[in-house]
C-alpha positions in Angstrom: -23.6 347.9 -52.4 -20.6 346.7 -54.5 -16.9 347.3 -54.5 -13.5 345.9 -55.1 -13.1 344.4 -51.6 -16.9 343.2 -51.5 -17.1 341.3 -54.3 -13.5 339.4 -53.5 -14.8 338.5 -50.6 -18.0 337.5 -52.1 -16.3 335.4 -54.7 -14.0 333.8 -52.1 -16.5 332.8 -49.7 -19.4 331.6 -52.3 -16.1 329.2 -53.4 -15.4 328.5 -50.0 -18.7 327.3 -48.9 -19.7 325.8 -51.8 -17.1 323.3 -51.7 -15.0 322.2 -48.0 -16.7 325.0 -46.1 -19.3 323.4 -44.9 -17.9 320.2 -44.1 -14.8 321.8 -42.1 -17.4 323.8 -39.8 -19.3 320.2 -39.1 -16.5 319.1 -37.5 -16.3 318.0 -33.9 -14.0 320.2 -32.2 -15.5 323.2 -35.0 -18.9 322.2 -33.1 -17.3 322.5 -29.8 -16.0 326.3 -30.6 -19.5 327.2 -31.5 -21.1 325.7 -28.8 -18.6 327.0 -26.1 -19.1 330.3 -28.1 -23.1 330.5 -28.0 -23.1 329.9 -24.5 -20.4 332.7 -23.7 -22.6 335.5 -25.6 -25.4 334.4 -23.5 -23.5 334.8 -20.7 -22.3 338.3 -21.7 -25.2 340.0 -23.1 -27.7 338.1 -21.3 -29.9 337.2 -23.7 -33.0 334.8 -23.0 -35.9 333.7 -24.7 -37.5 337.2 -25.3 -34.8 338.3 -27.3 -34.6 339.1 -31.5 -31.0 338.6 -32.3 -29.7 339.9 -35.4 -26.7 337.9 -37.0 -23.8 340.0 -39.4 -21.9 337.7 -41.4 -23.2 335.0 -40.6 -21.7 332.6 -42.9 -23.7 328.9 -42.7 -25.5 330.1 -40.0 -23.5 327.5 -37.7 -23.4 329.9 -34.7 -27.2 331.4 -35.1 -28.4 327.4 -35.2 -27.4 326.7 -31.8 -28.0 330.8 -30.8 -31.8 330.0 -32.0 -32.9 327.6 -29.6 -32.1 329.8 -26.8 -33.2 333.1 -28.2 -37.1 334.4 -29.4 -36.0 334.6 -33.0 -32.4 335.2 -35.3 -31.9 337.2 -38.4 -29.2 336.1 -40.2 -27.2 338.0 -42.8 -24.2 337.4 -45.5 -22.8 338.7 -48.6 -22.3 334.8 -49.9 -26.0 333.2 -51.3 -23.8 330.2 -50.8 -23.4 330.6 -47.3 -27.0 331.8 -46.8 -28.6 328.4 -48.9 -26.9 326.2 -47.0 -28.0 328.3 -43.6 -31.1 327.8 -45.0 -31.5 324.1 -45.9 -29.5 323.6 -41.8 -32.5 325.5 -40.5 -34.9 322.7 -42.2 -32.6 320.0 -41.8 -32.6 320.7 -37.8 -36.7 321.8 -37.6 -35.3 325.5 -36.5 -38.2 327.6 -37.1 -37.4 330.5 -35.4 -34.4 331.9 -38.3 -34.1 333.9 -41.5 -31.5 334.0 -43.1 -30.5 336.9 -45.9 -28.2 337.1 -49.0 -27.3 340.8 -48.9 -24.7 343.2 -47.8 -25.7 344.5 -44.3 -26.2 348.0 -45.0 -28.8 347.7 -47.2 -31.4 345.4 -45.6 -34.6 347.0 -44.4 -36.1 345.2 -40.9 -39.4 345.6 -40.7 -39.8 343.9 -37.0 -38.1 347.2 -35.7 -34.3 347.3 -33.9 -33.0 343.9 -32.5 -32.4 343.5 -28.7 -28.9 342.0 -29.5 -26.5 342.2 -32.6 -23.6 339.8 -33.0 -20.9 339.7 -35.3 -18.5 337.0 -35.2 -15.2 337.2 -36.9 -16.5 340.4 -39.1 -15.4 343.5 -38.0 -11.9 342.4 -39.1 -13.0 342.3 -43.0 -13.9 345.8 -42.9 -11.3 348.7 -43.5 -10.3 351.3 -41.3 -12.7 353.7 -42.5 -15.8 351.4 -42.5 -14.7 350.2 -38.3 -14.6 353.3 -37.7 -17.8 354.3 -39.3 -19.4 351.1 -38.2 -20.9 352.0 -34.2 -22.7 354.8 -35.8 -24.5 352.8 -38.3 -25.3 350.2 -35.9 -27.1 352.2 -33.5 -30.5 352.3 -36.0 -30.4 348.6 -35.8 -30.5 348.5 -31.5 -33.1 348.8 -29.3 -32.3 351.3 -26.2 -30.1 349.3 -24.0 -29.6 346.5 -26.7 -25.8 345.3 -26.9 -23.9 344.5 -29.7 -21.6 341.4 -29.3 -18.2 341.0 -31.3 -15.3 338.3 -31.8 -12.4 338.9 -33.6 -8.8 338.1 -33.7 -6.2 340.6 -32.1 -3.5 342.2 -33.8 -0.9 341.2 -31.1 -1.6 337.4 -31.1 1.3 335.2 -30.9 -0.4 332.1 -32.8 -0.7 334.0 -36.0 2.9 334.7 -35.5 3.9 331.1 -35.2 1.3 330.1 -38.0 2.6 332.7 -40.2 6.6 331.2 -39.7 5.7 327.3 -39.6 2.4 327.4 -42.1 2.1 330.1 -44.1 0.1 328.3 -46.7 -2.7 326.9 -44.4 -3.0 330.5 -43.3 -3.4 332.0 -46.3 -5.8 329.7 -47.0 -8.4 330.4 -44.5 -7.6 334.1 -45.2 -8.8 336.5 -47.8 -6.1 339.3 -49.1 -8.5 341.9 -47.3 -9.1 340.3 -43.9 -6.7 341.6 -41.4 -6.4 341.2 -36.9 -7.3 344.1 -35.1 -6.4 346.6 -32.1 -8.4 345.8 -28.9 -8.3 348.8 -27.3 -8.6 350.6 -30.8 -11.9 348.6 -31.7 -13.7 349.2 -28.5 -12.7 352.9 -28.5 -14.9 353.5 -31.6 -17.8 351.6 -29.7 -16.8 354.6 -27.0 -16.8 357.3 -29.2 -19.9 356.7 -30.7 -21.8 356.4 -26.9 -21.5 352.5 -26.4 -21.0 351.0 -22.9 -17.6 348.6 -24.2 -16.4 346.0 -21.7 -13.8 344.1 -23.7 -12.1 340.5 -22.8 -9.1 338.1 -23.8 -11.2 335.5 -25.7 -8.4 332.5 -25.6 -5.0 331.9 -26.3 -5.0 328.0 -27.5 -8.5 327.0 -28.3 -9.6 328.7 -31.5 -6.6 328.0 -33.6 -6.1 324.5 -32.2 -9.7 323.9 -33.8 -8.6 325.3 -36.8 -5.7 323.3 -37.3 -6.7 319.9 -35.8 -10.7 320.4 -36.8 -11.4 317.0 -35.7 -9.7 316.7 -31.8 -12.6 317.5 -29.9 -10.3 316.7 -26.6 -7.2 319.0 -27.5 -9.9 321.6 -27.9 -11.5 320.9 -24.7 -7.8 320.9 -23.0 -7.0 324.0 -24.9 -10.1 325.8 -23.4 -8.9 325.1 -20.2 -6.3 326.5 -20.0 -7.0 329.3 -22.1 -8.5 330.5 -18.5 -5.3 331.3 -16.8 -3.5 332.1 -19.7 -5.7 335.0 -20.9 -5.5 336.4 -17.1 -1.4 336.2 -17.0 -0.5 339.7 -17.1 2.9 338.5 -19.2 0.9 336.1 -21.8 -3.0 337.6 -22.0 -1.7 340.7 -24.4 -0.6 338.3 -27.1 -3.5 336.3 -26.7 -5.6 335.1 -30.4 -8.5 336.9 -29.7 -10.7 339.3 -27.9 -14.4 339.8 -27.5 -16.5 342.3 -26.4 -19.9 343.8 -25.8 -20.9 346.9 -26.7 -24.5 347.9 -25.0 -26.2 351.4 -25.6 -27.5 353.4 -22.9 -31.1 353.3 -22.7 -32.5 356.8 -22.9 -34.5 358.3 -20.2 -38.4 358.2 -20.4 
């Protein structure tokens, strides 16, 4: 499946990852996002060594790595072959067995194993238009198992760091940005996950943490800092509605026998 938008960000992310991608995301405080990260969709979606996790966008496979020693077994895909050869050479690198990792727009692969007990998609949703979010909860219901969930990240529309980044570094962010990326509605996103049947409980992901890391990839302690007290700041009702980003998880109902 090919278009305008798809093969820009195709192009942009093959570039990005075959040159300072991959050495941004091995950075420490990078590391520490992930890692803080896989152990908060555990915590979410409760998933445990029985579970087939199915990965959408998943880049370097940086997240599914750590996601794979906890889980029964990850599929990862991504438009980039870049991004998927080097998911693929960190897989041997680290003895991970239990991964695959796909170059291919999502829509088109064919799982033979059957629907996934959890799907994740971190940072994605946001690089698909209006039309395609809305579209998405529907085409992601083949791919879950009754009761399976469906786990997102993404950056909120409202957040006051892309405000400040956008006044004091507007270069930098248009540099981790492709021209069709945008920051989404909360309340907008999980309503489609609604509409289409989903359970959606929906959270205040931080307020400091992520873009610090982006910024300052290699302070591990500002990050840690910045995770602390993302706690009360994403729970003040005056601060948590400009917060960066918001997560969710979407689970569908288990039908009755």
């Amino acid at each position: 499946m090919s278009s305008p938008v798809t093969d820009r960000e195709r192009a942009y992310y093959d570039s990005y990852y075959e040159t300072e991608g991959p050495a941004h995301f091995a950075k420490p405080a990078v590391v520490a996002f992930r890692e803080y990260l896989v152990k908060r969709i555990v915590a979410a979606t409760g998933a445990g060594p029985a579970t087939r996790v199915l990965s959408i966008g998943c880049g370097i496979g940086d997240t599914e790595l750590l996601l794979a020693g906890r889980v029964a077994q990850v599929t990862g895909v991504d438009l980039s072959p870049q991004a998927v050869a080097h998911a693929q050479r960190s897989a041997v690198q680290h003895g991970v067995s239990n991964t695959e990792f796909l170059a291919s727009p999502w829509e088109t692969v064919s799982f033979s194993d059957g629907p996934f007990d959890l799907v994740i998609a971190v940072f994605f949703l946001h690089h698909l238009t209006d039309q395609e979010l809305a579209a998405f909860p529907a085409r992601l219901l083949p791919l879950l198992r009754d009761g399976g969930k469906f786990y997102a990240l993404e950056p909120s529309i409202q957040r006051l760091s892309g405000r400040v980044g956008r006044l004091l570094i507007p270069h930098l962010m248009k540099k981790y940005q492709t021209e069709d990326e945008r920051q989404l509605a909360r309340d907008v996103t999980g309503g489609y996950f609604q509409s289409a049947g989903f359970d959606v409980v929906t959270n205040w992901f931080d307020f400091l943490s992520t873009p610090l890391a982006g910024l300052f990839p290699s302070w591990t302690t500002g990050y840690r800092l910045a995770r602390i007290l993302d706690g009360p700041l994403t729970r003040c009702p005056g601060l948590r509605r400009v917060s960066s980003n918001f997560d969710f998880v979407a689970a569908r109902p288990a039908r009755n026998s």
